[in-house]
C-alpha positions as CSV (number, residue, x, y, z in Angstrom):
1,X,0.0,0.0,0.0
2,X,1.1,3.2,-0.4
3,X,0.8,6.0,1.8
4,X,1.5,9.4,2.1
5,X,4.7,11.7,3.4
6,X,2.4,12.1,6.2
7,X,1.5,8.8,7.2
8,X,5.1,8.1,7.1
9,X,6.1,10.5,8.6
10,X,3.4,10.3,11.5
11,X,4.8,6.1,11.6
12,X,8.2,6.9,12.1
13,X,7.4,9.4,15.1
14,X,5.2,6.3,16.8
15,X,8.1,3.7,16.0
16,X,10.3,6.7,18.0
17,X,7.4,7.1,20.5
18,X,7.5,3.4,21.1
19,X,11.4,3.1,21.3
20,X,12.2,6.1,24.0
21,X,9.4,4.3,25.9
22,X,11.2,1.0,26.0
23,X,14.5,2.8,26.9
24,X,13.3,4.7,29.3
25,X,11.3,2.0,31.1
26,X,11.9,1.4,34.4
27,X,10.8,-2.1,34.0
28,X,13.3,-2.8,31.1
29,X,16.2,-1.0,33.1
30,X,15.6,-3.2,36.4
31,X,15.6,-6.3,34.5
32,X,19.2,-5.2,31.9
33,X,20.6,-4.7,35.9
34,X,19.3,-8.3,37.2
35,X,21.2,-9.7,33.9
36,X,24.2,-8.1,34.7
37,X,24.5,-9.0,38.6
38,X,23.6,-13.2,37.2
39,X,26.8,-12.1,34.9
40,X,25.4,-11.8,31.8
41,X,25.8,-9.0,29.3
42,X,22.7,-8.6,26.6
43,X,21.6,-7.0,23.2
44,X,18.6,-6.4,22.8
45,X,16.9,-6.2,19.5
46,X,13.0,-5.4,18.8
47,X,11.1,-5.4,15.6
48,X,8.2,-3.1,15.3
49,X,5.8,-3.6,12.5
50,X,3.3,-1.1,12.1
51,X,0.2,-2.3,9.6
52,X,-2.1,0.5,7.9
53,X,-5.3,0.1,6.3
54,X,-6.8,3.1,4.6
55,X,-10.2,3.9,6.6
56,X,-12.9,3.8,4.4
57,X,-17.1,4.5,4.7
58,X,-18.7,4.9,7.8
59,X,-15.6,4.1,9.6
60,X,-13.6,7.1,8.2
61,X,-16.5,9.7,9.2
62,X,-16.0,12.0,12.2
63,X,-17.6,11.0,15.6
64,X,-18.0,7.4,14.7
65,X,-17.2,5.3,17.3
66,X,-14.6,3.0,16.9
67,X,-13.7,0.1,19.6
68,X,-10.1,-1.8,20.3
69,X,-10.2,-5.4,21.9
70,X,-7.4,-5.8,23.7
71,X,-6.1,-8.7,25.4
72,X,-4.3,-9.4,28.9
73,X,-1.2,-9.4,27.2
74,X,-1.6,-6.1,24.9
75,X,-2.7,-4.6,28.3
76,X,0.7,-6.0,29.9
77,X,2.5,-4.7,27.1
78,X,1.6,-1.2,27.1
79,X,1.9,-0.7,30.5
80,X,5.4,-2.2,30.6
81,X,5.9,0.7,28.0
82,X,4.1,3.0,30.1
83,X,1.4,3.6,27.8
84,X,-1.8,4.7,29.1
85,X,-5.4,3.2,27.9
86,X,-8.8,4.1,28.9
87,X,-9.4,1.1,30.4
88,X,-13.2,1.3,30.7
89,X,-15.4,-1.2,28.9
């Protein structure tokens, strides 16, 4: 698909979003520290893949209202990234 200078633009500032999250995580620093007391040096390496759809019909219209299902794990995830979620169903 392609996609505009600003959609990529506007994906490469949520791939840097999602990166200074990881590196500045608390969570991720504790554990890199845990690994280096049991001896143990460690790269880490993440791939991000970002999928876009174009919206289309009712789904691209203002005020509609649109729902994400999340599971446990998605909800583990971003809050080891601290990412916050409306977590009201």
């Amino acid at each position: 698909m392609d996609i505009n200078d600003d959609a990529k633009e506007i994906v490469q500032e949520l791939g840097a979003a999602i990166n200074a999250a990881v590196e500045s995580s608390s969570q991720v620093a504790e554990a890199i520290e845990r690994l280096r007391e049991a001896g143990y040096e460690m790269e880490l390496t993440l791939r991000l893949e970002i999928g876009l759809r174009e919206r289309d019909g009712e789904e691209a219209g203002e005020g509609g209202d649109a729902r994400l299902e999340l599971t446990d794990e998605d909800r583990r995830t971003l809050r080891s990234m601290k990412i916050r979620f409306d977590d009201a169903e």
